[in-house]
C-alpha positions in Angstrom: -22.0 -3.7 -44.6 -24.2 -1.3 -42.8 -21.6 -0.2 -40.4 -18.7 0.4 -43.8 -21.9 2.4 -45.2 -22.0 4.6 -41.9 -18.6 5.1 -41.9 -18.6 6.5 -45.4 -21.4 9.0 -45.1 -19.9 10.0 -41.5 -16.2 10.7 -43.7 -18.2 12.0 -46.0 -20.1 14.7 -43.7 -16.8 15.9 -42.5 -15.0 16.2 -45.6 -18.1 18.4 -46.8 -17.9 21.0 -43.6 -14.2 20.6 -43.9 -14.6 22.1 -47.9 -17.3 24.6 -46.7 -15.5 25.7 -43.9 -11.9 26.3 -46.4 -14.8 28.0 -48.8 -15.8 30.2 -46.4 -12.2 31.2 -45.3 -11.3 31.9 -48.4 -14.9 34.2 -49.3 -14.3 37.8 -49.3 -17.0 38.8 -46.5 -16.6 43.2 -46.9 -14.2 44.7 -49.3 -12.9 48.6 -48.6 -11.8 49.2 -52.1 -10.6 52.7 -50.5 -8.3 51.5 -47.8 -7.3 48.4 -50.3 -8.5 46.6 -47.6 -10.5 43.1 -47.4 -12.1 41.6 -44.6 -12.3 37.5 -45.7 -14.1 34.7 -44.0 -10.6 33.8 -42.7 -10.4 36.6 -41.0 -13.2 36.4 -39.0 -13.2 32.7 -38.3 -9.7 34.3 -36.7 -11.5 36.8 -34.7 -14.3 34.4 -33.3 -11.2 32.0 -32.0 -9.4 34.7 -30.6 -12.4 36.1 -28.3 -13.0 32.4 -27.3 -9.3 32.3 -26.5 -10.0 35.7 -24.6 -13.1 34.2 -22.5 -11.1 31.1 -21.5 -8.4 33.3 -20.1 -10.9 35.8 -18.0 -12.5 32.6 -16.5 -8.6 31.3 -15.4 -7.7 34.5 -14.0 -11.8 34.8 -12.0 -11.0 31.4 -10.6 -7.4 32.2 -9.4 -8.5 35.2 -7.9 -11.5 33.2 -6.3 -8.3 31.0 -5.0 -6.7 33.8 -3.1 -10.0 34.9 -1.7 -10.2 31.5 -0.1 -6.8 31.7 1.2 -7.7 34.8 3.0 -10.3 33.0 4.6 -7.8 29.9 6.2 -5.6 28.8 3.3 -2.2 27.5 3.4 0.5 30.2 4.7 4.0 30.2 5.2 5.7 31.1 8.6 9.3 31.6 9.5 11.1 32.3 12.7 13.6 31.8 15.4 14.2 29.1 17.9 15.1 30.4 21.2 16.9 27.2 23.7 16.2 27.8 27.7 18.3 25.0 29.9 16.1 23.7 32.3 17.3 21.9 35.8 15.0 18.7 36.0 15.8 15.8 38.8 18.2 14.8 40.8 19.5 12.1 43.5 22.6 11.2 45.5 24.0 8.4 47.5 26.6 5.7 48.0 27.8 2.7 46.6 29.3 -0.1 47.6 31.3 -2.6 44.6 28.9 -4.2 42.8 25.8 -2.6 44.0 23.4 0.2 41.6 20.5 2.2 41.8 18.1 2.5 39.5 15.7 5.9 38.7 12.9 7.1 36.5 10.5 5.5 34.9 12.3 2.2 36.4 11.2 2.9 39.5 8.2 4.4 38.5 9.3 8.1 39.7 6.8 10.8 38.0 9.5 13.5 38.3 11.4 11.7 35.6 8.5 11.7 33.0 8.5 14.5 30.1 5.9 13.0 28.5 3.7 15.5 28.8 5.6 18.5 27.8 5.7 19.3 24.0 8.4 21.6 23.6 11.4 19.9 24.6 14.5 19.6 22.5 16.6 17.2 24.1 17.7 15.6 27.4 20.6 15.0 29.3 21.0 12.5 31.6 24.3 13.1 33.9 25.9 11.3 36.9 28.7 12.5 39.1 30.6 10.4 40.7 33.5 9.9 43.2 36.1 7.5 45.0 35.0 7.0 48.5 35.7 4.8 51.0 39.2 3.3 50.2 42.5 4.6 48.5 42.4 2.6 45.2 42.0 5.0 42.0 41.2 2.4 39.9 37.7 1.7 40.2 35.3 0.9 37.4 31.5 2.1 37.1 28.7 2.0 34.1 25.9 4.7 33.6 22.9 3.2 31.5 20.5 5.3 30.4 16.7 4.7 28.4 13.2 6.1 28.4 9.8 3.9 28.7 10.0 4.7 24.5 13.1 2.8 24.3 14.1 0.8 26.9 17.2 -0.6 24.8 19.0 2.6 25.8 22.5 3.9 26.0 25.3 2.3 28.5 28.5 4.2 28.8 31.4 3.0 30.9 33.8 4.9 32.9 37.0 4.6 35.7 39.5 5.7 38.1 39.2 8.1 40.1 36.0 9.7 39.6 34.6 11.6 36.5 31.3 12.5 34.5 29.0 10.8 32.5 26.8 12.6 29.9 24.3 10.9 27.8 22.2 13.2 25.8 18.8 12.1 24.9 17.4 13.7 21.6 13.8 14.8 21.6 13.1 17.1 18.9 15.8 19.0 17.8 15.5 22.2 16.1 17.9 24.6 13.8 18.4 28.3 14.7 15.7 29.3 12.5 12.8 27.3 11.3 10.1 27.3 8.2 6.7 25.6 7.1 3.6 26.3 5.6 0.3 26.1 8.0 -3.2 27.5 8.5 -2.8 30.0 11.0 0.2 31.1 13.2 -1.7 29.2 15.9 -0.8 25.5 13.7 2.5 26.7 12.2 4.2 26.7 16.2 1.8 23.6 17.5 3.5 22.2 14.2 6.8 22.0 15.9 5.3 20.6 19.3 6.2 16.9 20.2 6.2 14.6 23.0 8.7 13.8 25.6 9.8 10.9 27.0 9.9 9.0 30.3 13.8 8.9 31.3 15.4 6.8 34.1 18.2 4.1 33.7 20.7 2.3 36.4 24.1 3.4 37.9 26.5 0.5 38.4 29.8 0.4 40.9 31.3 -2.6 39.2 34.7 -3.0 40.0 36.7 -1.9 42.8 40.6 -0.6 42.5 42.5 -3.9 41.1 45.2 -4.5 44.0 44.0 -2.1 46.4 44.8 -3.2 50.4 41.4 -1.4 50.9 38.8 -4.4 52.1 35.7 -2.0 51.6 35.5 0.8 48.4 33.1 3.2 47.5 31.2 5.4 44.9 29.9 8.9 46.0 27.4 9.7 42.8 25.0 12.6 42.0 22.5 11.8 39.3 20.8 14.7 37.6 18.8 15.7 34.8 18.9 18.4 32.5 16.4 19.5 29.8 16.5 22.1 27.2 12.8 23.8 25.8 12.1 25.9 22.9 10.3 28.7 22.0 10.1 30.7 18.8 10.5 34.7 18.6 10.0 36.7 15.8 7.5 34.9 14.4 6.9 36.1 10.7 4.4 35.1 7.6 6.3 35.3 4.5 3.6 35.1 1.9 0.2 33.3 1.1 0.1 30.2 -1.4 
């Protein structure tokens, strides 16, 4: 009962501003009987909400402006600019093989020339091998090229015969478009931004099969394995605007 009571005087209190706030809308506050011109309590119940309006709009605009100050100090900045690709000459061996024998490089054979994974600007890899018939007549003979890094040892295997040939396997690192964007701190983090590890290449070069049918007791592989990387750089480095 006590609550219902509260309820009613609090419904009550309202409706009674509510009908002295329409009577005072409705007052006439200053007549100008010359101009034909009255200013009502309306009106200025208009005015005060329009400079409240007013003051909530300067204090938007003050803090957005107190944004962009802090922006100049370090805030968030957007960078474009060009990728530049150098081909680099990495590794390399050579040698002989008999049918059925390989070699194995890299990171298999714990070789530190074969390890990228210290530089951070590498695009991709390509891991090659040159071979030729030696040793025999026969051009039918059979080798495989397998390829992997430390990262991912499950690699790529790629097949090949006759004569002789090359094998290409092309290990992607980071690759980046002619021109790149992003938004960083400084110019400083925008290129670090693009900056990645390398990886640890090496793999195994297999003489399988000798020439089917050859009179040739003996065959042989000639092969030059080599590695190729690619680096990049940006040029032209621009900021486009602040955020």
């Amino acid at each position: 009962m006590t609550r219902e009571r509260n309820a009613a005087s609090i419904t009550g209190k309202i409706s009674d501003g509510l009908s002295k706030f329409e009577s005072y809308n409705n007052k006439e506050i200053y007549r100008f009987d010359q101009l034909g011109f009255t200013i009502t309590g309306r009106l200025i119940s208009g005015l005060f909400g329009f400079l409240i309006i007013v003051v909530m709009l300067m204090f938007t605009f003050s803090s957005a402006a107190n944004s962009v100050m802090v922006a100049e100090l370090g805030g968030i900045k957007s960078f474009a600019a060009d990728v530049v690709i150098t081909e680099q000459s990495g590794p390399s061996l050579s040698g002989v093989l008999d049918e059925g024998e390989f070699i194995e490089f890299g990171y298999l054979m714990d070789e530190i020339d074969w390890d990228y994974t210290s530089s951070l600007r590498i695009t991709e890899i390509h891991v090659a091998v040159d071979w030729d018939a030696s040793g025999g007549a026969g051009p039918g003979r059979q080798v495989t090229f397998d390829v992997s890094s430390d990262n991912n040892t499950a690699g790529e295997s790629q097949n090949d015969g006759g004569g002789g040939g090359e094998i290409v396997i092309e290990w992607g690192i980071n690759p980046l478009p002619e021109t790149v964007s992003d938004t960083a701190d400084s110019l400083e983090d925008f290129v670090s931004s693009f900056e990645k590890n390398g990886e640890w290449m090496g793999g195994k070069f297999t003489f399988t099969q000798a020439s089917q049918g050859s009179i040739v007791l003996s065959e042989s592989v000639d092969y030059t394995i080599s590695l190729t990387y690619y680096t990049w750089e940006l040029e032209n480095v621009r900021e486009l605007s602040e955020i």
